[in-house]
KEVO-191379 format. One record per residue: x, y, z of N, C-alpha, C in turn. Coordinates in steps of 0.02 Angstrom, whole numbers, plus 50000, padded with zeros to 5 digits. Each point is the difference from the previous one (the first is absolute). Layout:
REM KEVO-191379
XYZXYZXYZ;...
//
This chain:
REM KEVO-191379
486285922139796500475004749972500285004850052;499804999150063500115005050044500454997250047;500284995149984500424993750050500705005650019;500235001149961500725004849970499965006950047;499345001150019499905007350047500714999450045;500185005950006500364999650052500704997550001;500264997349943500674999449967500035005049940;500804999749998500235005249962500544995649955;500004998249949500544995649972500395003149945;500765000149998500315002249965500414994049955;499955002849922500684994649972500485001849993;500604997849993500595003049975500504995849952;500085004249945500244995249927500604997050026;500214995949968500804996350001500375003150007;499965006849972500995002049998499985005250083;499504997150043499965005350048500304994050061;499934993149978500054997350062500614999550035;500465004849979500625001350050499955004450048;499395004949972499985005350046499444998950043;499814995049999499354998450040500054992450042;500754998350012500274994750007499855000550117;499985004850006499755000350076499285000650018;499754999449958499135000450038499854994050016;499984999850057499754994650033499304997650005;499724995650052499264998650009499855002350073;499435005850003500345001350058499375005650001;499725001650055499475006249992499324996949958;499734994449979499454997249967500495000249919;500644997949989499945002649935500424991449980;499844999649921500074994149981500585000749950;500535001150022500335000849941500644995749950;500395000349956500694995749988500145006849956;500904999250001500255004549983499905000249922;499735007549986500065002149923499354996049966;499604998850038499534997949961499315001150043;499664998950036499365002150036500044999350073;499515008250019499875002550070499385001450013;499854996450050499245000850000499925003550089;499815006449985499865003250077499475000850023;499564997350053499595001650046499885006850024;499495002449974499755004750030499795002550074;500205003250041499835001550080499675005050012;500055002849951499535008350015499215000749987;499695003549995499204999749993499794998549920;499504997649993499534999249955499885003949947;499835006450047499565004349986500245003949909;499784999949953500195002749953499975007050010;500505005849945500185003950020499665003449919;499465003750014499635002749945500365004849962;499765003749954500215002849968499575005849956;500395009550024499345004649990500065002649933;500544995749943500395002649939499444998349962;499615003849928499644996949963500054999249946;500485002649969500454998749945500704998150005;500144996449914500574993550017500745008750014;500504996050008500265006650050500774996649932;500485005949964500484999449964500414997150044;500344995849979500824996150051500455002849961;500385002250002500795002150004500364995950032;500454994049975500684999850068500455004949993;500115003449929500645006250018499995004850051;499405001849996500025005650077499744997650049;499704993149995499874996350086499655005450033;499505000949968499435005150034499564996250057;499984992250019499805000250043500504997450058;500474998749987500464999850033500375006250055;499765006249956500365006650035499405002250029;499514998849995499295003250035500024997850057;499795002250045499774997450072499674992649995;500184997350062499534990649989499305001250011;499665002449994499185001249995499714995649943;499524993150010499924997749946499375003249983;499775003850017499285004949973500065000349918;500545003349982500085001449935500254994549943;500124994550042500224992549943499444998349987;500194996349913499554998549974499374994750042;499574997749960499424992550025500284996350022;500044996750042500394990749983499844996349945;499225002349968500064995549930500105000849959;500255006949986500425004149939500524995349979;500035000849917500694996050001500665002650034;499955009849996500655003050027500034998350087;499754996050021500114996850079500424999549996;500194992049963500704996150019500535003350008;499995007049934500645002249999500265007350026;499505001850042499755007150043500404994550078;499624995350001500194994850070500854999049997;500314996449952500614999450002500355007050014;499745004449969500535006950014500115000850067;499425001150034499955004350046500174992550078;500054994749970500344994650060500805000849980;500245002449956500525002049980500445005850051;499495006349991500235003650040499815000150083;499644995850018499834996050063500694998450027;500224995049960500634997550010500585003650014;500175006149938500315004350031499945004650042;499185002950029500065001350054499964998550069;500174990949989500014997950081500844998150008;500205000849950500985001249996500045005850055;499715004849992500105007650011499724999450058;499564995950022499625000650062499535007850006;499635000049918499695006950012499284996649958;499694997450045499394998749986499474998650073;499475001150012499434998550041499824991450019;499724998250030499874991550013499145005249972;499905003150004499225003149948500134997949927;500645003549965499865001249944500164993649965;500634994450037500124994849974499384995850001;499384998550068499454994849993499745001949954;499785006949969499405001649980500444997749904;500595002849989500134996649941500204993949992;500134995350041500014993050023499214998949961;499635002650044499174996949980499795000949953;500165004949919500065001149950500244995149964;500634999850000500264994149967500014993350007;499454996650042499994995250037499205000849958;499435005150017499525000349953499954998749930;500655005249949500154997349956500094993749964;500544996450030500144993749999499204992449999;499615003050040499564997350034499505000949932;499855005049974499695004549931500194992549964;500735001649961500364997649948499904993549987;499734996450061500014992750028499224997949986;499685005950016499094995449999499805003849917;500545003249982499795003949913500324991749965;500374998350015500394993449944499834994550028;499724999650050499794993850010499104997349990;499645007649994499315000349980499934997449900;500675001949967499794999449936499954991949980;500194996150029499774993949981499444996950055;499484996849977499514997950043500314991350008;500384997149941500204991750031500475001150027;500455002650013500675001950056499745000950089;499485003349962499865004850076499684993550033;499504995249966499804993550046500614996950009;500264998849982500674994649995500295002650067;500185007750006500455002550058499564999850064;499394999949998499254998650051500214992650015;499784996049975500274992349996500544999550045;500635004149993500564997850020500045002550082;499675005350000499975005150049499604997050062;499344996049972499704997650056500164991850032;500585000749989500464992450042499965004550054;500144995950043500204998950083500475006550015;500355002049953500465006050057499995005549952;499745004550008499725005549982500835006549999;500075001349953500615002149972500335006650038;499365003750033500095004550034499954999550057;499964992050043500254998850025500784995150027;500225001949944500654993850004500635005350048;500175000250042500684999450015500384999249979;500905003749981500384998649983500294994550014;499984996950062500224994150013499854994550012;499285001149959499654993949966500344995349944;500135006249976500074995649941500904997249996;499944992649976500944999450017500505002449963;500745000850007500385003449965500084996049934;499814992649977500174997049954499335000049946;499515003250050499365004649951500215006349982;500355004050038500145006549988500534999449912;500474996350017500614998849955499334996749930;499714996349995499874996049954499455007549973;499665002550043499505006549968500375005649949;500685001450033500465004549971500384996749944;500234994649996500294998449960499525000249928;499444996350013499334999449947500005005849971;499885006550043499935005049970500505003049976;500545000550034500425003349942500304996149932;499964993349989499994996949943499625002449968;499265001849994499495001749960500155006049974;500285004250073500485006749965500484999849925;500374996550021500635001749966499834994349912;499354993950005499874998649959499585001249934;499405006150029499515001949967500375005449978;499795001449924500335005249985499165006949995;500115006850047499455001350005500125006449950;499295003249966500105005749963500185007450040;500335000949978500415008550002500035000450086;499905003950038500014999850074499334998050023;499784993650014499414997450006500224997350065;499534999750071500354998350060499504994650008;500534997850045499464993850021499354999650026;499384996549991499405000250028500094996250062;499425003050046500025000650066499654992450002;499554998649944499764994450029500424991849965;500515002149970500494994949998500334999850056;500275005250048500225000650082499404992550036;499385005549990499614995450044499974991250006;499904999049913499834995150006500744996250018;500535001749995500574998550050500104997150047;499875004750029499845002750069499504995150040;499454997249955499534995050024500004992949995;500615000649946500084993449984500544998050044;500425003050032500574998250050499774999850066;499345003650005499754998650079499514992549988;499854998449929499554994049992500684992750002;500445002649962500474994650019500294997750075;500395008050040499764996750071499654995450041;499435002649974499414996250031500084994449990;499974998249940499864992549975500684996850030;500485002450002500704997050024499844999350072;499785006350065499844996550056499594993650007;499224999549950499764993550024500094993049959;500705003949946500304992549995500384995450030;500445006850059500344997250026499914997050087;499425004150001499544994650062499444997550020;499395003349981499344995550037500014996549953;499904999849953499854995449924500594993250015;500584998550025500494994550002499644996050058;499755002750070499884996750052499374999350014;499464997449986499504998250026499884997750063;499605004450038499814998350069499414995349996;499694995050027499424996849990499715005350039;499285000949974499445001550044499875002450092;499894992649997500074996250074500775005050024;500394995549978500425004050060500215008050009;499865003049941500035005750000499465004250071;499564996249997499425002850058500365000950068;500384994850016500454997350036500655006250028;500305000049924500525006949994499795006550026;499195000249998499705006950030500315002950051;500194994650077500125001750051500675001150010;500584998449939500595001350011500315005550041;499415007250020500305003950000499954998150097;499724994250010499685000450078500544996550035;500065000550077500644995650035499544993150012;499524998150008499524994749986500004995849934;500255002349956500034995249948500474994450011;499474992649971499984994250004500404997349944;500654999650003500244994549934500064993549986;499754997250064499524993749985499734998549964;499315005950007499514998149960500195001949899;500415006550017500124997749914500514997049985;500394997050029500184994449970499604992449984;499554999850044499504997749988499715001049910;499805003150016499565005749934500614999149954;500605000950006500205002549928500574992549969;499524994350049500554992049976500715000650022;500205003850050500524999150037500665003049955;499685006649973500195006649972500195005350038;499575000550049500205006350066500365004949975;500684995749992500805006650007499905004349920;499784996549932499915002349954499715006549997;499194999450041499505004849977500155006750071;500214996350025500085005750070500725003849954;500424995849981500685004449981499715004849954;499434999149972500175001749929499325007250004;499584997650052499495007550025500585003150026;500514998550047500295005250033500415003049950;500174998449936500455003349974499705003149928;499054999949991499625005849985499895004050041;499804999950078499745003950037500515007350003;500764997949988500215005650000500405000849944;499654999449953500365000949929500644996749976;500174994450047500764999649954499994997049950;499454996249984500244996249917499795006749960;499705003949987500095006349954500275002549997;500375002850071500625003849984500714998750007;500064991349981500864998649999499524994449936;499785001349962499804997449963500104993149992;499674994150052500064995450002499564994949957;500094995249945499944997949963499574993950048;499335000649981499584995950009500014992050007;500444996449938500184994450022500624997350033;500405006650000500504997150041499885001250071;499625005450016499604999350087499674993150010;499634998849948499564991750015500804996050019;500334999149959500654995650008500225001250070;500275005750011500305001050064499494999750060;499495000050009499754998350049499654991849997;499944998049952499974992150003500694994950027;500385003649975500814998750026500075001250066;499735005750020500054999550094499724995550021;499264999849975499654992950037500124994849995;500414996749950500474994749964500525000050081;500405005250000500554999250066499654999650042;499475004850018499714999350074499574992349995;499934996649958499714993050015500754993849993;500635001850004500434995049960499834994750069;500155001150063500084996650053499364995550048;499425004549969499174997950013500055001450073;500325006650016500025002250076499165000550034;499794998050084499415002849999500045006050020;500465005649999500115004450015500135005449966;500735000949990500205001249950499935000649921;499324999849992500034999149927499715006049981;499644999449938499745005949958499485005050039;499724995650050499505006350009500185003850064;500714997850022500215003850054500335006649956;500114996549939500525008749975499145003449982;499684996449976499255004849974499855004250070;500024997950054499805002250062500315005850039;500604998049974500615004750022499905008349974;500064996249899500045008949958499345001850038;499354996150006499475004850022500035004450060;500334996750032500025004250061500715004650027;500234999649955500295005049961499665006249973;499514999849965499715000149965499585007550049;499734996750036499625001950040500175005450047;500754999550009500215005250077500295005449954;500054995949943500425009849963499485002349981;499394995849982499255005849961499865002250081;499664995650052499685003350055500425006250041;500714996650000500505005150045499905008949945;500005000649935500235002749956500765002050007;500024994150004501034999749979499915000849932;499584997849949500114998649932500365006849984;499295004750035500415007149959500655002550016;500404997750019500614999150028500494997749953;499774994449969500434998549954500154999849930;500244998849950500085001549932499874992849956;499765002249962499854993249944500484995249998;500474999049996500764995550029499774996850050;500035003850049500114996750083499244997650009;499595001549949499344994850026499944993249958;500255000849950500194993549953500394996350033;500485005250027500574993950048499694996150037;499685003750067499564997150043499734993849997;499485001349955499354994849969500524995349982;500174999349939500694995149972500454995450042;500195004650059500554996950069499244996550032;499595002050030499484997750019499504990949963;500215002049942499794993849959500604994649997;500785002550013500264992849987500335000250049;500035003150070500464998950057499864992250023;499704995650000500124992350012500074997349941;500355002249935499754994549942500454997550000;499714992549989500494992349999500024998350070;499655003150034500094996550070500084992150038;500554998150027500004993650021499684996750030;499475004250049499894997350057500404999650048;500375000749988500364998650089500365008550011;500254997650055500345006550027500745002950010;500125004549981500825002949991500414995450042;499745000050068500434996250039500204991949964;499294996349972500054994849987500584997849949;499955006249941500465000149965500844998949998;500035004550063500465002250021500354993650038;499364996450030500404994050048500144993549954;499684999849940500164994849959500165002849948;500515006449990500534999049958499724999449938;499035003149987500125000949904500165003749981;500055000749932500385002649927499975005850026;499265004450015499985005350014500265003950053;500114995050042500235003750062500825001249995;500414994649942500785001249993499785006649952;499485000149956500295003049964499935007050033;499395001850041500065007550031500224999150081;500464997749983500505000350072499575000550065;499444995550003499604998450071499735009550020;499915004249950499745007250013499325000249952;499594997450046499175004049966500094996349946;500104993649996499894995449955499364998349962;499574998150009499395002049961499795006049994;500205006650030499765004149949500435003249946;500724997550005500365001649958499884997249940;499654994649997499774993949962499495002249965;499315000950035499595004249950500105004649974;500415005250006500125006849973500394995749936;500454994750002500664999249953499334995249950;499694996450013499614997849968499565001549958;499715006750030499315004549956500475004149951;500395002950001500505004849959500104994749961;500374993450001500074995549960499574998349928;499124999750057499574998049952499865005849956;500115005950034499735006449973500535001149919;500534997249998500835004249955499304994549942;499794993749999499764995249937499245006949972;500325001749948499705002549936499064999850024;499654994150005499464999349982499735000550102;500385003650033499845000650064500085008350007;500445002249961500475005150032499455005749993;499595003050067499695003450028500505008649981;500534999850017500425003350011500055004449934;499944997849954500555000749927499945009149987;499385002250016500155007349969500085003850057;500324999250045500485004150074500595002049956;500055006250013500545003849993500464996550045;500665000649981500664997850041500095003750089;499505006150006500195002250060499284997450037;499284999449945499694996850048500364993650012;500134994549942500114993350040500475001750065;500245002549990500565001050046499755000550088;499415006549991499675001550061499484992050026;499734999349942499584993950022500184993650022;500794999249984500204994050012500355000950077;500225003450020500295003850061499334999250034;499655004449998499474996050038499664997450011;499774994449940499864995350011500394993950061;500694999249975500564997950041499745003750084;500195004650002499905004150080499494997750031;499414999149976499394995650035499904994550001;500374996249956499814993350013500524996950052;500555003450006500484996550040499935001950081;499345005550014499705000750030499674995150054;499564996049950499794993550017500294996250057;500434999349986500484995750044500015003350058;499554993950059499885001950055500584999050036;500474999349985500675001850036500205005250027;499865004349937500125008250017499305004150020;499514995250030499395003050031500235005850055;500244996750066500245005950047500295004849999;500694998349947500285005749974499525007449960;499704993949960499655007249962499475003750033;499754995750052499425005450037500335005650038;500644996850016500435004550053500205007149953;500324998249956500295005749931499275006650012;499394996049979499585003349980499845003250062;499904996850067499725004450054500615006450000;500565000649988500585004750001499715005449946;499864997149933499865003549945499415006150040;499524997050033499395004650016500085004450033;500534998250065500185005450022500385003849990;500045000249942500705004949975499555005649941;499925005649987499975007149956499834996149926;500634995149982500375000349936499314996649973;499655000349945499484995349962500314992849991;499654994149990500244995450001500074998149932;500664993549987500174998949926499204996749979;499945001649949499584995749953500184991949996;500564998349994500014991349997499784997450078;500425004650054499574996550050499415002250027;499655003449970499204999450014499644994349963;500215001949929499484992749975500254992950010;500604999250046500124992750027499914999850031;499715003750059499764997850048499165000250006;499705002349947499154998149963500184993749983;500754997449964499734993949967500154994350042;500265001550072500294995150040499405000150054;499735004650017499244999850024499544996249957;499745000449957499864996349947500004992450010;500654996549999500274994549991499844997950065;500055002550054499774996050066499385001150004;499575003649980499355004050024499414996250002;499974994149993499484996349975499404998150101;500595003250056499684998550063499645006149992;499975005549972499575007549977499704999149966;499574995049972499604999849952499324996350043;499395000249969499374996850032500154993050019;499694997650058500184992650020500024996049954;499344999949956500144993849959500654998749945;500225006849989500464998849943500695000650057;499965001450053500704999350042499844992950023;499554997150031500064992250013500034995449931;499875001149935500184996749966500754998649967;500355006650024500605002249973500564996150054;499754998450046500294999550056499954991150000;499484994649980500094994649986500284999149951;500075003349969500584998349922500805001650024;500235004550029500505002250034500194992750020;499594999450066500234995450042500124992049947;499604998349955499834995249970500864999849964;500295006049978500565000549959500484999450069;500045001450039500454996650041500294993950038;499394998549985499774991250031500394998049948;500075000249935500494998649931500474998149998;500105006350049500855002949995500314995650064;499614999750057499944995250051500134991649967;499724998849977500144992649961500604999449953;500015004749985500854998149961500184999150036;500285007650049500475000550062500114992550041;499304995250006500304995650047500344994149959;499685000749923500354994249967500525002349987;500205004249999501115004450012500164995450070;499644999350048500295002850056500275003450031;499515007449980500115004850015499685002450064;500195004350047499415004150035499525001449976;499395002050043499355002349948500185006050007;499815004549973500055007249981499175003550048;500025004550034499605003550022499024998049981;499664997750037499284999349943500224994249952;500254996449994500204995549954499664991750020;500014998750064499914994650003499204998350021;499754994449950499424999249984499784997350078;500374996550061499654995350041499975006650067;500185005850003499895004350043500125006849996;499525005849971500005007249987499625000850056;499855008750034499635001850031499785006849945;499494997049952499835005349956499745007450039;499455000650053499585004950014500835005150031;500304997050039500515004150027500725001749934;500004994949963500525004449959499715007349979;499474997749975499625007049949499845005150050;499944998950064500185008750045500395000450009;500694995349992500805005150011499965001749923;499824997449962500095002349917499845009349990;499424998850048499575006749975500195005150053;500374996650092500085006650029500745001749968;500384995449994500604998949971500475004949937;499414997249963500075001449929499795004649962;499284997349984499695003449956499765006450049;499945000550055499405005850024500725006850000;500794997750023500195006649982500005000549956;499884997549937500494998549935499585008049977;499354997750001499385004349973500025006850044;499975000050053500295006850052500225002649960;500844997749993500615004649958499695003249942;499734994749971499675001149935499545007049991;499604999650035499585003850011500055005850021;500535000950030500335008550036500345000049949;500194996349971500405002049914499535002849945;499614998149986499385000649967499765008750015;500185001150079499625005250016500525005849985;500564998850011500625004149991500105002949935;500054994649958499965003949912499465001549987;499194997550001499755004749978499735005250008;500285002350085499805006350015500425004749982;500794998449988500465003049953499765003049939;499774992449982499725002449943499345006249988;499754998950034499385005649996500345005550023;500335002250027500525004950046500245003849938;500274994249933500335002749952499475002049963;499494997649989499415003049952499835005649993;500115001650083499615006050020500325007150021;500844998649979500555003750017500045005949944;499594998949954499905006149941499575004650011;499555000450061499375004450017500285004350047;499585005250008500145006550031500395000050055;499554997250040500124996550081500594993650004;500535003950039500404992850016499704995250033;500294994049986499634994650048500195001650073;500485002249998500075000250083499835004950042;499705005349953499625005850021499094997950011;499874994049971499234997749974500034993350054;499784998950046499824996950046499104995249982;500015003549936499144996549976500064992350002;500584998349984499974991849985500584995850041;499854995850024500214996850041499974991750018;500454997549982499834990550020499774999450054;499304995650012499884996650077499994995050005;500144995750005499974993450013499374993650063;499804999349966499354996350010499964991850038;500124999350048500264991050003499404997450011;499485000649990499524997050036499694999349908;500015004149961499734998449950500364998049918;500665001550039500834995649934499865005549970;499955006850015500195001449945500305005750012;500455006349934500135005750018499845005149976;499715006250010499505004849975500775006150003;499795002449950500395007749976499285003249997;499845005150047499495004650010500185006449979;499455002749973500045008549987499625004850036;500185002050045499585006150046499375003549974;500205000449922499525003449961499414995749960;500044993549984499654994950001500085001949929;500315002349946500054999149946500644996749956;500114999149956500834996549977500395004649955;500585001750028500425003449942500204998349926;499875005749956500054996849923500634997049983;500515002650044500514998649993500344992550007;499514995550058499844993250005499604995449988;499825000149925499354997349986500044991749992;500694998249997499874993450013500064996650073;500125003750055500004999450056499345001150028;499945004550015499325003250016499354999149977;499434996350026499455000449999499545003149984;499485003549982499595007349990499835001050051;499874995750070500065000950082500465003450009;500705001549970500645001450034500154994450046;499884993950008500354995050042500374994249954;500264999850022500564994349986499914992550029;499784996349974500164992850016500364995350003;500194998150075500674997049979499914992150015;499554994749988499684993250007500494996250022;499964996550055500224992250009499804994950032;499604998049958499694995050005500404993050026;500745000449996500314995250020500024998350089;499995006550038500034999950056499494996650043;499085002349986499434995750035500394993949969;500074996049960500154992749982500414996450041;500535003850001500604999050049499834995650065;499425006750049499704999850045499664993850000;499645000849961499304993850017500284992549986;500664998349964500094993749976500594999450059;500245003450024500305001150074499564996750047;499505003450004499644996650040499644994349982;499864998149952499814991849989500344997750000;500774998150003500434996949995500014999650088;499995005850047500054999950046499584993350036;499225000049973499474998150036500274991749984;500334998349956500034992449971500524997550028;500575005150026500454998750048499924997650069;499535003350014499734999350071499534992450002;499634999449957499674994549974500544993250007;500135000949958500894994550003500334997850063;500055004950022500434999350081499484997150034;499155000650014499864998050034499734993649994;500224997949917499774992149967500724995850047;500545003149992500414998350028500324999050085;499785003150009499754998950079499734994450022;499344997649956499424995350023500434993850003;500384999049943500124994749969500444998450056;500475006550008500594998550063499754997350049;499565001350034499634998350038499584992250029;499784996049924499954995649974500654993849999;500775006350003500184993149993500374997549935;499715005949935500094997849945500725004849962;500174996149951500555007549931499865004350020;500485005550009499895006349990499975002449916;500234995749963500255002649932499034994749988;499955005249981499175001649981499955008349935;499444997149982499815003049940499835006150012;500095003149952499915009449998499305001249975;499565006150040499475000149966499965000149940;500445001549952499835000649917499964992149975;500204995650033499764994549989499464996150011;499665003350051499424997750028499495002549955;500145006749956499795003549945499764994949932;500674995850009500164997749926500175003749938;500435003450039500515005749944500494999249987;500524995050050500545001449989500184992150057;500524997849962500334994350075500295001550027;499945003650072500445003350028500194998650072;500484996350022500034998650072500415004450054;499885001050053500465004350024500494996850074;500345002150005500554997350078500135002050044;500324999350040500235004450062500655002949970;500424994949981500685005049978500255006749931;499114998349964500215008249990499375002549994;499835000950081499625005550034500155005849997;500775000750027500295007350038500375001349930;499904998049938500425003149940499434999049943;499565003750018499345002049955500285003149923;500375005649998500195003149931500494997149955;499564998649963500724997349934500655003749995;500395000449962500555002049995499985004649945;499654994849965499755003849921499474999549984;499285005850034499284996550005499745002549924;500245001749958499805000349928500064995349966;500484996350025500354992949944500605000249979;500405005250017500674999549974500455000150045;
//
């Protein structure tokens, strides 16, 4: 019965809801026009006694307590019946004297806490006289979200609308005797039944549709790590991967609750990606490179804390662009496209042809009813989400690799903050190559599938009679040396840029956190980026070794800041094994020279039995693909 502490709820009859047509939701309060307001209490507890010992005459003609000084010494009990109507007077003349601006912040708390006592009275007097009500409202009370703790923006606006509407029907239908007001615990049970419908509406509309097995859920544990293996749950989840990874990443940060995404049409739309990402049976390209991708994605906006950076939109975008930037993938490569003249390449005029393709494809699948992820976006979110969705995926396209690192090294050195679309395309274009930054085993496995999808593309090409395309031809690669121009080439600035990007906004960002406290930042020398190369990472230190309240999602209870990248040792060390197998190679090749024999001899990964891989003399001195992602 004590759930209600600390709210203050008002009704207001029908013929008022013109004049009550602006109260918003707003300050803890729950309201719809002309019919119920429910306000959160902020002020103290503490009840406000009372030294009166007899019941005290009311007058409203002479508003005797209205003209008295605000001293509640002399108002009645709170459990008097003359409370309620001693309380209304004198919030009456409250009102008119904060018009006047002739009242105390004393005299208003202390009759604040009166009528807030009152109310509080009125509530445990009518709700004590029935003993089966009072279990029933116990019952209801001890679910999962405790009423006095709900947030206004818990609860959704199509709960808010359906609570108000209920009740003022009951208004305008019951016919009640003479001026009889409404009971507080018809409010309540309201009130509980719209936070119980919520509820039941969030876990209808997601854990209850998707079942994770067991097993792989154990699996999902490590999602949050740059070490996670999507091998192994695809393994685990029957060659599901992209499903259960899409579908944790898009609980982990709330978006199926709060764009209210319908449980079986998420199952649909992400079975449908894996449907495209398997049409071609790429060994590359397929489903668990997009599972691999959103994760590590995934990963640089939680570890960097870019997340807090961005807005519920632009992280749905993200994840979303992240899950279908290869879908329908061909296998082969823009160029290939481009040189044999398919559909796709007339139809997007030989510009970023496959990724114009996935973007035109997933929107496609997305507009069909029993997919459409999308459906309850407002017109200005779709609007934002589809923009950038578009902006990052066309990203991809390692065409405009140089360009965009170049843009961005300009961006850093320049004052101005950087746009939001090109920060998270260039997370998701790091991402997409990143797989030489990941632990050996999952970068050498990623790396025989690569190559395996080119050898593919290599065998068409010669049944065209075509040139082979870069890495393409199955009878001579020099694997150990492509993958160190890949990584000094490629990927190692890619992640640099990245990473001084990473460091740039969110020290902005903390800059801005902390721009409301006494001390300017530029007067406060306490905190400061250092940069760490020996251990990847970047520390925001506090002189004082404690953390400002003002940055609590930044800041540590150390006061240090962690800034992880784990991508960089990886970098290093698969650099150097690639190095050591190079050297290995050349000197298999030597012997043989020596001997008398081919130079076009086998690559250590064959000697492995990983991969069939031969290598040549004539493309020694042109180690880097053109397009070492696949496109």
């Amino acid at each position: 019965m004590d759930k209600l502490k600390g709210y203050i709820i008002l009704a207001n009859p029908p013929d008022r809801a013109k004049d009550d047509s602006t109260v918003g939701s707003k300050n803890g309060q729950l309201s719809r026009a002309g019919s119920l307001t429910v306000l959160r209490r902020t002020s103290s507890k503490t009840k406000v006694g009372s030294t009166s010992s007899s019941r005290t005459s009311i007058s409203t003609e002479n508003d005797s307590y209205a003209s008295v000084d605000l001293g509640v010494d002399k108002l009645p009990p709170t459990d008097t019946p003359d409370a309620s109507h001693v309380c209304s007077i004198r919030l009456r003349n409250l009102i008119r004297r904060l018009q006047k601006e002739d009242i105390s912040k004393e005299d208003l708390q202390r009759n604040l806490e009166y009528a807030a006592s009152v109310l509080e009275t009125v509530y445990i007097d009518e709700t004590s006289t029935n003993k089966d009500r009072n279990e029933t409202q116990k019952r209801l009370c001890d679910e999962d979200d405790e009423l006095s703790e709900v947030e206004p923006d818990a609860v959704p606006s199509e709960v808010r609308d359906w609570l108000a509407l209920t009740f003022t029907r009951s208004m305008s239908n019951i016919k009640r005797r003479g001026e009889e007001k409404p009971k507080f615990k018809s409010v309540a049970h309201a009130i509980r039944a719209g936070i119980m419908v919520d509820r039941i509406y969030r876990r209808l509309s997601s854990s209850t549709g998707l079942h994770v097995p067991p097993h792989v859920l154990l699996l999902l544990k490590h999602l949050d790590e740059w070490g996670f293996d999507v091998f192994a749950v695809n393994d685990a989840a029957d060659n599901h991967s992209l499903k259960f990874v899409g579908y944790e990443l898009l609980q982990k940060y709330d978006i199926i609750a709060k764009y209210k995404i319908n449980s079986t049409v998420l199952d649909t739309f992400l079975l449908n990606l894996e449907i495209g990402y398997s049409k071609y049976k790429n060994p590359y390209h397929n489903l668990l490179h997009g599972a691999d991708v959103a994760q590590s994605v995934h990963v640089i906006l939680n570890q960097s804390k870019l997340v807090h950076w961005l807005t519920d939109i632009e992280i749905f975008a993200t994840i979303i662009a992240a899950l279908i930037h290869d879908y329908e993938h061909t296998g082969t490569t823009n160029n290939f496209h481009i040189m044999t003249g398919s559909e796709v390449a007339l139809l997007y005029n030989d510009r970023a042809v496959l990724e114009n393709y996935h973007i035109s494809a997933s929107f496609r699948m997305m507009k069909n009813d029993d997919s459409n992820i999308l459906s309850n976006l407002s017109r200005e979110e779709f609007k934002e989400f589809r923009n950038l969705v578009i902006d990052m995926v066309l990203a991809t396209d390692m065409s405009f690799h140089f360009q965009q690192i170049k843009n961005l090294k300009g961006l850093l050195s320049m004052p101005e903050s950087i746009d939001k679309a090109k920060a998270l395309s260039m997370v998701l274009h790091c991402a997409d190559i990143g797989h030489p930054a990941k632990e050996w085993n999952l970068h050498y496995k990623w790396t025989n599938q690569l190559l395996e999808e080119f050898f593919r593309q290599g065998d068409r090409e010669k049944e065209l009679g075509l040139p082979f395309s870069p890495l393409c031809d199955r009878s001579g690669v020099l694997v150990a040396e492509s993958q160190i121009g890949f990584i000094d080439f490629i990927v190692d600035p890619s992640f640099q840029v990245m990473s001084d990007m990473l460091e740039k906004i969110v020290s902005n960002l903390l800059k801005e956190q902390r721009s409301g406290s006494a001390t300017s930042i530029n007067e406060d020398p306490a905190y400061d980026v250092k940069k760490d190369k020996s251990t990847s990472t970047t520390s925001l230190h506090s002189s004082s070794g404690s953390s400002r309240s003002s940055t609590p999602k930044l800041l540590g209870s150390d006061g240090k800041f962690e800034f992880l990248k784990p991508w960089l040792d990886h970098l290093v060390k698969n650099k150097q094994i690639w190095k050591e197998r190079a050297a290995k190679d050349a000197e298999e090749r030597k012997k043989k020279e020596a001997k008398g024999e081919n130079t076009n001899n086998n690559n250590s990964d064959t000697s492995s039995k990983t991969s069939d891989v031969k290598t040549n003399d004539s493309q020694a001195n042109s180690p880097i693909p053109l397009n070492p992602s696949g496109k």
